[in-house]
SEDREN-312800 format. One record per residue (C-alpha): residue number from 1; x, y, z. Coordinates in steps of 0.02 Angstrom, whole numbers. Layout:
SEDREN-312800
  fike      c1      c2      c3
   NUM       X       Y       Z
...
//
This chain:
SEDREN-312800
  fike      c1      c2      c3
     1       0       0       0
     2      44     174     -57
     3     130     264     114
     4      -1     417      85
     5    -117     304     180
     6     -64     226     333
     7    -187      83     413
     8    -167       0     585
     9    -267    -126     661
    10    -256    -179     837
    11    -376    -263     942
    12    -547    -231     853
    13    -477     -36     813
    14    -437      13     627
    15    -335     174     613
    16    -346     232     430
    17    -195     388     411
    18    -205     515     294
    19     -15     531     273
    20      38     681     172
    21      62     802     317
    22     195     899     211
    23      52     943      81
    24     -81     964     201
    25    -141     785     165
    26    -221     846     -10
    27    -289     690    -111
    28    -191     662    -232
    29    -219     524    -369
    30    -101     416    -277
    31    -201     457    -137
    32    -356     422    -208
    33    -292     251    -258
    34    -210     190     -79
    35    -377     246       0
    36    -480     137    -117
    37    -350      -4     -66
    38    -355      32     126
    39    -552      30     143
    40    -573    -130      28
    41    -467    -209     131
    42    -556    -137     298
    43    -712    -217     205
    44    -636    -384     198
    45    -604    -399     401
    46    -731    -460     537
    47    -608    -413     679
    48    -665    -249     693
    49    -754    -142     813
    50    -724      29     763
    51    -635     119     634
    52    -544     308     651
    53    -505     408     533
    54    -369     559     552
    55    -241     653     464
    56     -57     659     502
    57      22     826     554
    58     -71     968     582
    59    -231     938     452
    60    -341     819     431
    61    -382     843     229
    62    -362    1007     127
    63    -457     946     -16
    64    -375     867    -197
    65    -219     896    -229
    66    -212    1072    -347
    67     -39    1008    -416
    68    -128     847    -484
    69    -268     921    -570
    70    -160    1044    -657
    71     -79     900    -733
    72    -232     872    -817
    73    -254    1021    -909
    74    -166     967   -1074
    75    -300     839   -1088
    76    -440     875   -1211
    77    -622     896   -1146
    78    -674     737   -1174
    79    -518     667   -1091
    80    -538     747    -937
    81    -714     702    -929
    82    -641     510    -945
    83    -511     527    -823
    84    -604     617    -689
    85    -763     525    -699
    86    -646     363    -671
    87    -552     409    -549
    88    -701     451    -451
    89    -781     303    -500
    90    -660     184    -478
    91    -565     266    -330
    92    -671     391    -221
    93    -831     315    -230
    94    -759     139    -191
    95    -697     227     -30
    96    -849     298      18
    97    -971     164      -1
    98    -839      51      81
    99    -847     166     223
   100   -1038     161     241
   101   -1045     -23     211
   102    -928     -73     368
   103   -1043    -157     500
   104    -946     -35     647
   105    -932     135     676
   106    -825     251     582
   107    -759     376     701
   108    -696     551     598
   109    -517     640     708
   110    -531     818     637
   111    -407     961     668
   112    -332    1092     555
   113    -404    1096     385
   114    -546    1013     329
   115    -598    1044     170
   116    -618     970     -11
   117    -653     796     -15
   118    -582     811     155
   119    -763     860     199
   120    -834     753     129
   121    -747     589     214
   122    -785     702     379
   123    -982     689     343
   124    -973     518     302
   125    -926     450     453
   126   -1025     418     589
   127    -969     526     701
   128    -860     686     706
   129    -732     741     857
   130    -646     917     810
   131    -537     998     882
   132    -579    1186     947
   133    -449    1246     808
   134    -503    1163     653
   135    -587    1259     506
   136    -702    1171     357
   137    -760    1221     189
   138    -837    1149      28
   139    -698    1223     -55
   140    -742    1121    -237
   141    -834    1282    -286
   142    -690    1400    -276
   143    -610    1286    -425
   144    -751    1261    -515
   145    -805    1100    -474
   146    -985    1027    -411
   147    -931     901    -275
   148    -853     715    -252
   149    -866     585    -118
   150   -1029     601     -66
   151   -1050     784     -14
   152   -1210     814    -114
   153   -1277     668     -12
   154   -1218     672     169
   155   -1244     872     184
   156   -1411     891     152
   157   -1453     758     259
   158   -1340     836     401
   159   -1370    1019     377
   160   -1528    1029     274
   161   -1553    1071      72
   162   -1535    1265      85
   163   -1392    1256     197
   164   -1313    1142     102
   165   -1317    1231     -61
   166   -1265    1386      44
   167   -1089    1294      85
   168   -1085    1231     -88
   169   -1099    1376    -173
   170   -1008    1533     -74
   171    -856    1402     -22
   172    -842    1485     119
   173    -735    1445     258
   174    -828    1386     427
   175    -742    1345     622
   176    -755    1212     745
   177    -924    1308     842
   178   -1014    1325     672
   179    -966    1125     612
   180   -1052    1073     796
   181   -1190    1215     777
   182   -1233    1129     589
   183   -1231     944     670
   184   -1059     931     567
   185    -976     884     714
   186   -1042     805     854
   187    -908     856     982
   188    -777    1008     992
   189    -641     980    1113
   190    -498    1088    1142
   191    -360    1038    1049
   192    -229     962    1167
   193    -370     865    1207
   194    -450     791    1043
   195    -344     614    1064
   196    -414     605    1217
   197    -587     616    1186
   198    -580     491    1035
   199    -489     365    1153
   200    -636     393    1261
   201    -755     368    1128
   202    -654     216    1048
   203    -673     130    1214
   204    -855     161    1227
   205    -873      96    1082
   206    -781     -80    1130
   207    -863     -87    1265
   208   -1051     -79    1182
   209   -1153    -199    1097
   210   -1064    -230     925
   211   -1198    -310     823
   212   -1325    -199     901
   213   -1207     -39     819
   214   -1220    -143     668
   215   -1405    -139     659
   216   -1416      53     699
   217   -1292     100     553
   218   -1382     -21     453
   219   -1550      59     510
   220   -1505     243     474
   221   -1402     198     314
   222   -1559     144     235
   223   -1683     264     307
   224   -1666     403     171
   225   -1723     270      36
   226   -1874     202     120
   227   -2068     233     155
   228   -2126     240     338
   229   -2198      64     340
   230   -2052      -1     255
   231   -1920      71     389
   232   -2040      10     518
   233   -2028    -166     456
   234   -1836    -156     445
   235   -1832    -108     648
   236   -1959    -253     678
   237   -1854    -362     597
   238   -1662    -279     677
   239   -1755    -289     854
   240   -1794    -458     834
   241   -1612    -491     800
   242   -1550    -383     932
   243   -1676    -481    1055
   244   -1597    -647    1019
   245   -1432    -633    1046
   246   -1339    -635    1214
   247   -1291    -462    1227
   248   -1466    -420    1241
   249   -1478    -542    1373
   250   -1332    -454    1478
   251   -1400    -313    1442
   252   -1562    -331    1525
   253   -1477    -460    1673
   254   -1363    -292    1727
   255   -1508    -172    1712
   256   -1608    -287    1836
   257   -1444    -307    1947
   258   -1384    -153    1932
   259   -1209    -146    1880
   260   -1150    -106    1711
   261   -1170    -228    1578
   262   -1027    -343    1495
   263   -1058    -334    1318
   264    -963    -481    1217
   265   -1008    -423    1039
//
């Protein structure tokens, strides 16, 4: 795997690195390709418990890398329509839906800049810890672009439509307050203390109910494509597997006993 991503797995916790701190971790196409790698391969694995994803130095993602697309301006129209839309196909969306499709909780670490396509892997995790410091933006319209990995989907859905076009359209740059204000982030810690809170989080997390997590990403994955009656029928049917495995009955033995439950997963 290409060194711009960086993935470590110990004891049910995936650590996916965005490892271009020199450059601000900007996606480049190598980029692009090692991520595509790095979340197949989280696909493949039923070790896990909880993934996190952070940037190395002091950003987590400023967006493509400039440098890379300006390589691409020899190319005729109808080239550049063939290389981007494969790239993106083959490469960034793999990522993303690979992401979404994990059976655990994605956990975003965001400091510094987050911007680009570096937004949009923020919004398509499950949750988002920020630092006090960081700063976020849209950024694709400032370069005349209309948005990659997912951003047209996950920010309506976070922020609502008119927002959304809002942060498409003016680019503009947004802190730590607003991201938690917008439901962009669900926490804001101060800085020194951001590895802190995602260890806390992380362990909350191995301690929980793992299949139950499964069914609630499951559950609110799907909820944007279904009728009432149909999402109702999906929860029936989650419950019922919920209610027959032995978490569930831990769960209600240290409720009735009063201690805090052991969850095996």
């Amino acid at each position: 795997m290409s060194s711009t991503i960086l993935l470590d797995v110990a004891d049910g916790v995936a650590t996916l690195t965005l490892n271009r701190p020199a450059a601000l971790n900007a996606l480049s196409f190598e980029m692009m390709g090692a991520l595509s790698e790095a979340t197949a391969r989280l696909a493949h694995r039923d070790d896990l418990r909880v993934v996190v994803i952070k940037g190395a130095g002091e950003h987590f993602m400023a967006g493509g890398d400039l440098k890379d697309f300006a390589g691409q301006l020899h190319l005729s129209p109808e080239s550049r329509i063939a290389s981007f839309r494969a790239t993106i196909e083959q490469d960034i969306n793999r990522s993303v839906e690979a992401l979404a499709g994990l059976r655990v909780p994605v956990i975003g670490r965001v400091h510094g800049a987050c911007a680009g396509f570096g937004l949009s892997l923020a919004l398509g995790c499950d949750m988002v810890l920020a630092a006090d410091t960081a700063y976020f933006t849209t950024a694709y319209g400032s370069i005349a672009l209309s948005g990659d990995g997912g951003v047209s989907w996950f920010l309506p859905r976070i922020v609502g439509r008119h927002k959304a076009f809002e942060l498409l359209l003016m680019a503009e740059r947004f802190d730590a307050a607003e991201a938690l204000r917008l439901g962009v982030a669900n926490k804001v810690v101060p800085a020194a203390e951001l590895d802190a809170a995602v260890d806390a989080l992380v362990g909350r997390i191995l301690r929980g109910p793992k299949e139950a997590y499964a069914e609630m990403k499951r559950l609110l994955n799907q909820s944007p494509d279904q009728s009432l009656d149909a999402q109702l029928q999906l929860e029936a049917e989650a419950f019922a597997r919920c209610a027959a495995r032995p978490d569930f009955d831990e769960g209600i033995g240290a409720f009735l006993d009063k201690r805090k439950p052991k969850f095996n997963g």
